[in-house]
DRENDOLO-283855 format. One record per atom (N, C-alpha, C): residue number from 0; residue in one letter; atom name; x, z, y. Coordinates in steps of 0.05 Angstrom, whole numbers. Each point is the difference from the previous one (the first is absolute). Layout:
% residues N
k,r,a,xx,zz,yy
NUM,A,CA,X,Z,Y
...
This chain:
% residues 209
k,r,a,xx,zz,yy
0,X,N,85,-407,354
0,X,CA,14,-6,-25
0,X,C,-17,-20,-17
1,X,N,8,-17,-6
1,X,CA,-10,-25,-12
1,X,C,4,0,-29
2,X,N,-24,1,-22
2,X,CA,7,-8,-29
2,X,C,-15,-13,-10
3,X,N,13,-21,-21
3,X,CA,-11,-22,-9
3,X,C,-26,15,-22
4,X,N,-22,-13,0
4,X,CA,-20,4,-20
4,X,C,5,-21,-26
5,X,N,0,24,-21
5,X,CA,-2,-13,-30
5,X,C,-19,-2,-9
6,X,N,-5,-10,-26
6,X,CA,-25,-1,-14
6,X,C,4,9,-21
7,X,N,-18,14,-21
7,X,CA,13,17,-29
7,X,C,10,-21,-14
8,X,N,5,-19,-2
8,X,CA,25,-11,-13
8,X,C,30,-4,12
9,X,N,-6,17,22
9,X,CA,37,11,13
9,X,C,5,-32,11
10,X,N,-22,-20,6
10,X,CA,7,-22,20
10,X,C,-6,4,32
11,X,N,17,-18,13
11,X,CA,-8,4,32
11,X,C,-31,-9,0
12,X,N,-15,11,19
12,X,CA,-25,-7,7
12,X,C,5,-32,29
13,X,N,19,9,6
13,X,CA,-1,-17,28
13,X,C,-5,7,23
14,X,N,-6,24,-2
14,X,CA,-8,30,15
14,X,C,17,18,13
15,X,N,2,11,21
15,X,CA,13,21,1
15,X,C,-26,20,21
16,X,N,20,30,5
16,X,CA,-21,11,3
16,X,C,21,21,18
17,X,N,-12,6,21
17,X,CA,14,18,22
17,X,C,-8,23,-1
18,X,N,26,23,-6
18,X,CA,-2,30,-8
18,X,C,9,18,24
19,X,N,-25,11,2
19,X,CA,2,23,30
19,X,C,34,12,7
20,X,N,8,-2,22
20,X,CA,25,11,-4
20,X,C,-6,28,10
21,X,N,-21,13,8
21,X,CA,-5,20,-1
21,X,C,-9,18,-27
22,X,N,3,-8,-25
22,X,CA,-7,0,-22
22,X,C,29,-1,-12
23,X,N,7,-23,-1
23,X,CA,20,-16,-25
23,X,C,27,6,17
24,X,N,1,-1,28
24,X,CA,29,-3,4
24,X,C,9,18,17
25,X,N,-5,26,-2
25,X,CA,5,24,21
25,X,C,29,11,-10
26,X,N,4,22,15
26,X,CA,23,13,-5
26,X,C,-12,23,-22
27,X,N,15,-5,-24
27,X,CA,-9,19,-20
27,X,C,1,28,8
28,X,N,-19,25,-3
28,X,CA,11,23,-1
28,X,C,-6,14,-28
29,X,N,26,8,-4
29,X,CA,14,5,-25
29,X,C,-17,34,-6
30,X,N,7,21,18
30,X,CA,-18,20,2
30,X,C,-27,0,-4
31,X,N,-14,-17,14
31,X,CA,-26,-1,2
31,X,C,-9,-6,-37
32,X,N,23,-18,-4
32,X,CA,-10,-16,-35
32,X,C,2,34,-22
33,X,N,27,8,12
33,X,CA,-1,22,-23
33,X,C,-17,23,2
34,X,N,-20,9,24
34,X,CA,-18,15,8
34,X,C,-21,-3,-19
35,X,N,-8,-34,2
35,X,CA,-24,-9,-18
35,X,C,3,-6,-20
36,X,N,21,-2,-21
36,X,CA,1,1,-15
36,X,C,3,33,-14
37,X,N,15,10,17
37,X,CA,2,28,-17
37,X,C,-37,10,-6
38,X,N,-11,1,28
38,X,CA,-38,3,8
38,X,C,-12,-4,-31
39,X,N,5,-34,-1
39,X,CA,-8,-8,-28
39,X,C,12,10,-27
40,X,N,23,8,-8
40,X,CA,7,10,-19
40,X,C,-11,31,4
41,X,N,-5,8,19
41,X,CA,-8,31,0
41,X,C,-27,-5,-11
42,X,N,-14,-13,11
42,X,CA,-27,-3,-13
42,X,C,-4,-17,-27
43,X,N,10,5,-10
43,X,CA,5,-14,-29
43,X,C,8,35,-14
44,X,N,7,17,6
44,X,CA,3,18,-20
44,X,C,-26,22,-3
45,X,N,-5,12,-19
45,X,CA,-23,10,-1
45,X,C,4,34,3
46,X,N,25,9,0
46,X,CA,2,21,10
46,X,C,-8,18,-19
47,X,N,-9,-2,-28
47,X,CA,-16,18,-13
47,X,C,21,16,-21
48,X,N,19,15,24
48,X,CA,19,4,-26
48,X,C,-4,32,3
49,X,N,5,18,-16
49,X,CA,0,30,3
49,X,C,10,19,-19
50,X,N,13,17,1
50,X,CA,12,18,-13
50,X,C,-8,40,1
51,X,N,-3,1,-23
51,X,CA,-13,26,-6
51,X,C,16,25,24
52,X,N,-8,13,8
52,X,CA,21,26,13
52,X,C,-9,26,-9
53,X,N,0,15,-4
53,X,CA,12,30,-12
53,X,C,-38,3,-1
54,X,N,-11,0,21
54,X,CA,-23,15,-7
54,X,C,-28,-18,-18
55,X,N,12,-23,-6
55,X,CA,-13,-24,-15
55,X,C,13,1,-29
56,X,N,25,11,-6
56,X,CA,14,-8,-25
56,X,C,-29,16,-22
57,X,N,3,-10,-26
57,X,CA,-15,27,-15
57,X,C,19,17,-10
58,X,N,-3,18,-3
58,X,CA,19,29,-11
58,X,C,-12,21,9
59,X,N,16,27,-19
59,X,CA,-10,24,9
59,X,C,2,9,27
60,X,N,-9,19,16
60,X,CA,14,16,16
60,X,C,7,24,7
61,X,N,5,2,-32
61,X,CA,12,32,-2
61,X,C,36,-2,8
62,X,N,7,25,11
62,X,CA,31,2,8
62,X,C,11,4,-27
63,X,N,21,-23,-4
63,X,CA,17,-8,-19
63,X,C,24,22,-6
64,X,N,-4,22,24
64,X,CA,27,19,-21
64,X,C,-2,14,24
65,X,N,17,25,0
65,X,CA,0,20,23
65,X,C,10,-9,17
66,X,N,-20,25,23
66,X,CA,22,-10,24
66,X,C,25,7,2
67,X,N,15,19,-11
67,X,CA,26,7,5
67,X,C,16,5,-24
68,X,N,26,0,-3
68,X,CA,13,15,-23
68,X,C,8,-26,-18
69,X,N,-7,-30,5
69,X,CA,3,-22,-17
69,X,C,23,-11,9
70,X,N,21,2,21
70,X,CA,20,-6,9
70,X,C,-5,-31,-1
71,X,N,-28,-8,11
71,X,CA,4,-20,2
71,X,C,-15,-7,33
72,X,N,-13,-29,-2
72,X,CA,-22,5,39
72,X,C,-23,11,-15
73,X,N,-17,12,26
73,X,CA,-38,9,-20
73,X,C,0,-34,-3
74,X,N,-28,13,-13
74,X,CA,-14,-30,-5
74,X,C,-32,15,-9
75,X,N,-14,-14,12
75,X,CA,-33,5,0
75,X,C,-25,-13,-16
76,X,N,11,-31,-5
76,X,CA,-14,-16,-12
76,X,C,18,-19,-10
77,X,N,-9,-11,-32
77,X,CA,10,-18,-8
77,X,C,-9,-31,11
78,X,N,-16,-1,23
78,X,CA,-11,-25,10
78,X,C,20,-5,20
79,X,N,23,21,12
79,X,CA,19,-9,21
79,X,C,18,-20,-7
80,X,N,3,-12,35
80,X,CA,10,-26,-18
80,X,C,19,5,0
81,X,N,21,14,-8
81,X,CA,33,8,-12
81,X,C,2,6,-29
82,X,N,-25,-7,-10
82,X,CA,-4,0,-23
82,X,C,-13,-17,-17
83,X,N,10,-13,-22
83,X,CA,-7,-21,-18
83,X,C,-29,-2,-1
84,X,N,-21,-23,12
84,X,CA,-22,-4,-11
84,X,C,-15,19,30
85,X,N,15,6,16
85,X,CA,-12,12,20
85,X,C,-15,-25,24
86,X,N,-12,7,22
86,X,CA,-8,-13,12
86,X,C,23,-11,21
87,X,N,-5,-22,12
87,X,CA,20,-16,14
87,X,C,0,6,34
88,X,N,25,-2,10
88,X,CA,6,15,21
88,X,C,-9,-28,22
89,X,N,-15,3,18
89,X,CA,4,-25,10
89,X,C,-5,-27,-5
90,X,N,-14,-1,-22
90,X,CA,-10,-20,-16
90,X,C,-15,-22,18
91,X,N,-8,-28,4
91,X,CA,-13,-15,8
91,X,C,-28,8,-4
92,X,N,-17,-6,23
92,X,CA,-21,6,1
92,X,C,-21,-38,8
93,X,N,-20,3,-7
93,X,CA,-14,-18,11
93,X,C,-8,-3,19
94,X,N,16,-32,7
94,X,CA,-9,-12,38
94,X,C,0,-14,4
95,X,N,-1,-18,20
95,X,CA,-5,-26,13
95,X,C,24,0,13
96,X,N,16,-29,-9
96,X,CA,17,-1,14
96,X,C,-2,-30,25
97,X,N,-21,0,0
97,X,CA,-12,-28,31
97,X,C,4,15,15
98,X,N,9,-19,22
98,X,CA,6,5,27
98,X,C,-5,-17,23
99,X,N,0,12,22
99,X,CA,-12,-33,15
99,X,C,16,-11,26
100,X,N,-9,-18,-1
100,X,CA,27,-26,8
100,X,C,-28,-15,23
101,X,N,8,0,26
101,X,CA,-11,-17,16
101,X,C,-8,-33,-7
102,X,N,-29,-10,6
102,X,CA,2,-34,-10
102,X,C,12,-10,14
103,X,N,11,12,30
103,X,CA,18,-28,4
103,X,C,28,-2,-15
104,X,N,7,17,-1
104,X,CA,31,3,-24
104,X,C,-10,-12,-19
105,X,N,-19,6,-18
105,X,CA,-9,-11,-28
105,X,C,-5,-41,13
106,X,N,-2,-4,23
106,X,CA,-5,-34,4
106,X,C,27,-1,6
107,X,N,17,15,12
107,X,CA,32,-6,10
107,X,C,8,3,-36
108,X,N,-2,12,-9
108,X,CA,14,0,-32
108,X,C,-5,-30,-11
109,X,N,-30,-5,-6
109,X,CA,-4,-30,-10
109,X,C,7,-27,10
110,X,N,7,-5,34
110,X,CA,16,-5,6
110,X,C,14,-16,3
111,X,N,23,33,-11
111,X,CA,28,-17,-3
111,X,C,-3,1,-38
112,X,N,-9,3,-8
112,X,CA,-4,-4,-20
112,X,C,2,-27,-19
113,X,N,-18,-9,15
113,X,CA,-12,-37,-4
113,X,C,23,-16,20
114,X,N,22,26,26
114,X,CA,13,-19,7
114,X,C,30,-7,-13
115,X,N,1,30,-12
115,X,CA,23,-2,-21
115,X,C,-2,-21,-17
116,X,N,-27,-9,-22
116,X,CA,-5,-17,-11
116,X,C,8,-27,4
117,X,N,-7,-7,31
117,X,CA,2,-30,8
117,X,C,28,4,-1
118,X,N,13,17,22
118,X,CA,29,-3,1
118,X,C,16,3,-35
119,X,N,-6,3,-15
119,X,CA,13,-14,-29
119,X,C,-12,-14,-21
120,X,N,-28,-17,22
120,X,CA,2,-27,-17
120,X,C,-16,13,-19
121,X,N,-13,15,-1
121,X,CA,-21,15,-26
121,X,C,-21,-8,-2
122,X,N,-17,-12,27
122,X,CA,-22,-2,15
122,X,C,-11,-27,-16
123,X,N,-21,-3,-20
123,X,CA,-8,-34,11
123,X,C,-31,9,2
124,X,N,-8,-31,12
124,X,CA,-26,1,9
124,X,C,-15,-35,-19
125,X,N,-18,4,-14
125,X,CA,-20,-5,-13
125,X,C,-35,-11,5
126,X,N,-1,-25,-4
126,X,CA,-26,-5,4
126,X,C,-14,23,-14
127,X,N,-27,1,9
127,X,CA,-22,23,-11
127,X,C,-3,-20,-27
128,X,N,2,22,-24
128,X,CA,-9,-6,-28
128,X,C,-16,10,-15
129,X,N,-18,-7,-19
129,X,CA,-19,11,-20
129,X,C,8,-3,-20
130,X,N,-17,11,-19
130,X,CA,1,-12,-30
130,X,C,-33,-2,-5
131,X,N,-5,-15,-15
131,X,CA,-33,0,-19
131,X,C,-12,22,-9
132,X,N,28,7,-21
132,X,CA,-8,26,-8
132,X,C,30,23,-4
133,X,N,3,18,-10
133,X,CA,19,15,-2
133,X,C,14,-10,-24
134,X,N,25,-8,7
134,X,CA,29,-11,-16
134,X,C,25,14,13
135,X,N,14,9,-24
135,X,CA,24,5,0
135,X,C,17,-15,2
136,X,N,-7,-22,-14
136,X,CA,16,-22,-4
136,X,C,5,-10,20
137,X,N,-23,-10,20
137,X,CA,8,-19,24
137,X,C,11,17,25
138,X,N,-6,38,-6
138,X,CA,23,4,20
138,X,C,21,5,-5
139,X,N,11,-3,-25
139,X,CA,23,-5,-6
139,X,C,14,-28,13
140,X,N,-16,-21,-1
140,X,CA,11,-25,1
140,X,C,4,-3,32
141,X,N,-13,15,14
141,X,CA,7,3,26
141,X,C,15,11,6
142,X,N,4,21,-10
142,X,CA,28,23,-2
142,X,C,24,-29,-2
143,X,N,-3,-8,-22
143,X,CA,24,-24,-6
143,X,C,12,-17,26
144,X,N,-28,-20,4
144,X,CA,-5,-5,28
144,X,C,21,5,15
145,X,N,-7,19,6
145,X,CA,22,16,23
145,X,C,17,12,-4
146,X,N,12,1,-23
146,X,CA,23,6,-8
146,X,C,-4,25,0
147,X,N,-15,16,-8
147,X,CA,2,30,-1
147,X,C,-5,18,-30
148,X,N,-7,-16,-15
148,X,CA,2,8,-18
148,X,C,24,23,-14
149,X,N,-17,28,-6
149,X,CA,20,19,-12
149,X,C,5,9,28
150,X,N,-7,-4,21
150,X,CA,15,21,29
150,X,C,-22,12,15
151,X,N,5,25,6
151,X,CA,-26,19,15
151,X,C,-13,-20,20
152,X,N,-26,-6,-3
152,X,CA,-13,-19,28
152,X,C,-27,12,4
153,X,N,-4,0,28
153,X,CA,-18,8,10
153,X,C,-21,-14,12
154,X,N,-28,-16,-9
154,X,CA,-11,-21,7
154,X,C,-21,14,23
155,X,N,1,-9,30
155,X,CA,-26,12,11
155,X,C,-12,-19,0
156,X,N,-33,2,-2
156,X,CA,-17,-9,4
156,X,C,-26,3,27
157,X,N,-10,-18,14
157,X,CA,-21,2,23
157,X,C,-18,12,-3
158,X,N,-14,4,-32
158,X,CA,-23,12,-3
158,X,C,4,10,-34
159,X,N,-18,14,-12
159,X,CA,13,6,-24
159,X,C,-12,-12,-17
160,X,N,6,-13,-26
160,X,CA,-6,-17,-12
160,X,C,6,4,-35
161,X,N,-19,-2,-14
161,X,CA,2,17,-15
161,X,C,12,-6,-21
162,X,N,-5,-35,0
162,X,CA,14,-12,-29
162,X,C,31,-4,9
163,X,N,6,-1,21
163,X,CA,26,6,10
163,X,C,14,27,-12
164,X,N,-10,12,10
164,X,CA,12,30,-11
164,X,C,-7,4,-27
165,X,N,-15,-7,-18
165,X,CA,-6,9,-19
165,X,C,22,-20,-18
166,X,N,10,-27,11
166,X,CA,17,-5,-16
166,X,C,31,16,2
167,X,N,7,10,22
167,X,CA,23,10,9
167,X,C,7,28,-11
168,X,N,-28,13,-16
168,X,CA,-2,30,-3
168,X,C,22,-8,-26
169,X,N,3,-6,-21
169,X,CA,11,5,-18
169,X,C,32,-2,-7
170,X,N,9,-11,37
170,X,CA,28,-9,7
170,X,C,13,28,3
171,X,N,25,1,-5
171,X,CA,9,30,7
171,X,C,10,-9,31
172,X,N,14,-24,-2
172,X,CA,18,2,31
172,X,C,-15,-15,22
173,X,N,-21,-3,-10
173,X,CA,-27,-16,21
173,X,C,-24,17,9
174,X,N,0,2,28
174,X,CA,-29,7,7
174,X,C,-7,-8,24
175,X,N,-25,5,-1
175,X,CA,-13,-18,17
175,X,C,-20,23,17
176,X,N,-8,-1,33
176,X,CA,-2,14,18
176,X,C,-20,-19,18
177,X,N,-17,17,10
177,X,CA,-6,-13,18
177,X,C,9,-3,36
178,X,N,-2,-4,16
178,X,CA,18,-3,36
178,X,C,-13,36,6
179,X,N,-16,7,-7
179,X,CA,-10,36,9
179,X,C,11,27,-16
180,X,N,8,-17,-19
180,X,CA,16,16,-26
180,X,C,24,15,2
181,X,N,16,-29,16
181,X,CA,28,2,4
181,X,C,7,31,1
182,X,N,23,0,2
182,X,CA,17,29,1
182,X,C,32,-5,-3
183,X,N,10,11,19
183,X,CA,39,-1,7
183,X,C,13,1,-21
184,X,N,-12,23,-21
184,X,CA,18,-4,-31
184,X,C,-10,-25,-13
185,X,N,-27,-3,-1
185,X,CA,-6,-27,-17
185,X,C,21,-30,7
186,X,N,7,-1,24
186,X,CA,6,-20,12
186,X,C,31,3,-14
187,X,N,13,26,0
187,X,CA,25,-3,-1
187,X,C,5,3,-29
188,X,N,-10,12,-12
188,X,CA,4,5,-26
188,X,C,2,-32,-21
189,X,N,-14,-21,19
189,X,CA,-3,-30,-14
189,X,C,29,-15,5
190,X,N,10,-17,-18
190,X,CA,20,-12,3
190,X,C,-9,-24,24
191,X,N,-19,-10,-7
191,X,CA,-16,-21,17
191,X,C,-30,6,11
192,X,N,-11,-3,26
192,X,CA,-22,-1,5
192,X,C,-13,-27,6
193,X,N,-26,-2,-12
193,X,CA,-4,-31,-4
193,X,C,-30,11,26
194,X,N,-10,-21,19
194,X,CA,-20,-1,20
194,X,C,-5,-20,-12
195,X,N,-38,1,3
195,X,CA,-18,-16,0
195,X,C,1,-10,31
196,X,N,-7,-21,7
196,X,CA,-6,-3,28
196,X,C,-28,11,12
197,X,N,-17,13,-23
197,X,CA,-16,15,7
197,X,C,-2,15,11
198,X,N,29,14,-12
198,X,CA,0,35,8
198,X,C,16,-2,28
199,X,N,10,-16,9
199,X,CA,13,-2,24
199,X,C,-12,12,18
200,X,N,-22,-8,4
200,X,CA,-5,6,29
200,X,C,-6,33,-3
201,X,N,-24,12,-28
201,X,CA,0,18,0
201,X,C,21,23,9
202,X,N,26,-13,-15
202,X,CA,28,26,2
202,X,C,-4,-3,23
203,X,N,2,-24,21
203,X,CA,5,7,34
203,X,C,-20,11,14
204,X,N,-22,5,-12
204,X,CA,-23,12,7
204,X,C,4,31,-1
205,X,N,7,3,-19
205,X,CA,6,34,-17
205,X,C,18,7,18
206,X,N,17,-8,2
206,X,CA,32,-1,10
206,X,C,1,6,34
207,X,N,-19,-3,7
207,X,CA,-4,-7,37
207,X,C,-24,21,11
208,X,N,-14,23,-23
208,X,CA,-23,5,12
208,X,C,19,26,12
């Protein structure tokens, strides 16, 4: 698969640049994507949730009324949970909800991932860029550039770079990654993924071990 190289002012370079079809142009699997993505959303929650149960509530535990003759059920403690302020039946407990997912699925997920991308035209590819120092401003004007401005984009980079990222941090729908970073939700969650020609070879590197 063949794509033309730009330059951050969204002009042709004169360039083009040939994308692994073992990478860019496979048969997507659709399973494999929602596996690793779910993987990643599981590991994004912290699990720290929990609820009191009968022998944690505070209260007395003296028996609340006789056992018999009340024409009503016994009852033993005001901490049961059939009762207001009592402890909770079944309540969530604290856990880990990661799970694990083979790397070759997790390389079959990324993929088709990056192949979904090409196949709708999401994909561009980018001379390697710097800045001097960290500006907002000029990655905005690159954003412009390429017409992306205001739309989720995902910039990878060959190596990580700091005034790069440090201008991108303050973007809500911009971030920037390095080719080892990557990840199946990152990729998809972007309206556009922008490649350095840096990171090229890396992803096919990552992508193939």
């Amino acid at each position: 698969m063949e794509v033309k190289v730009l330059d951050i002012n969204g002009k042709e370079t004169g360039r083009s640049v040939q994308l692994a079809d073992s990478v860019f142009a496979i048969e997507p699997n659709r399973h494999a994507i929602y596996l690793d993505v779910k993987q990643y959303l599981a590991n994004q929650r912290q699990g720290t949730h929990k609820a009191k149960e009968r022998a944690e509530v505070a209260g007395s535990t003296r028996k609340i009324k006789k056992q018999k003759g009340t024409g009503t059920a016994r009852a033993g403690s005001a901490k049961s949970p059939v009762f207001k302020g009592g402890g909770t039946i079944f309540g969530p407990r604290p856990r880990s909800y990661s799970f694990k997912l083979n790397k070759a699925l997790k390389r079959l997920a990324r993929k088709s991932a990056f192949t979904m991308k090409a196949q709708e035209a999401n994909l561009f590819v980018v001379e390697d860029f710097t800045f001097e120092a960290p500006s907002t401003k000029n990655f905005i004007n690159v954003l412009k550039a390429l017409g992306l401005e205001g739309k989720k984009s995902l910039f990878v980079l060959g190596e990580s770079n700091k005034n790069v990222y440090l201008s991108s941090r303050n973007l809500e729908r911009a971030s920037v990654v390095t080719s080892s970073e990557l990840n199946t939700y990152g990729i998809l969650n972007a309206k556009s993924l922008v490649l350095t020609e840096g990171s090229l070879e890396g992803i096919v590197e990552n992508l193939s071990k």
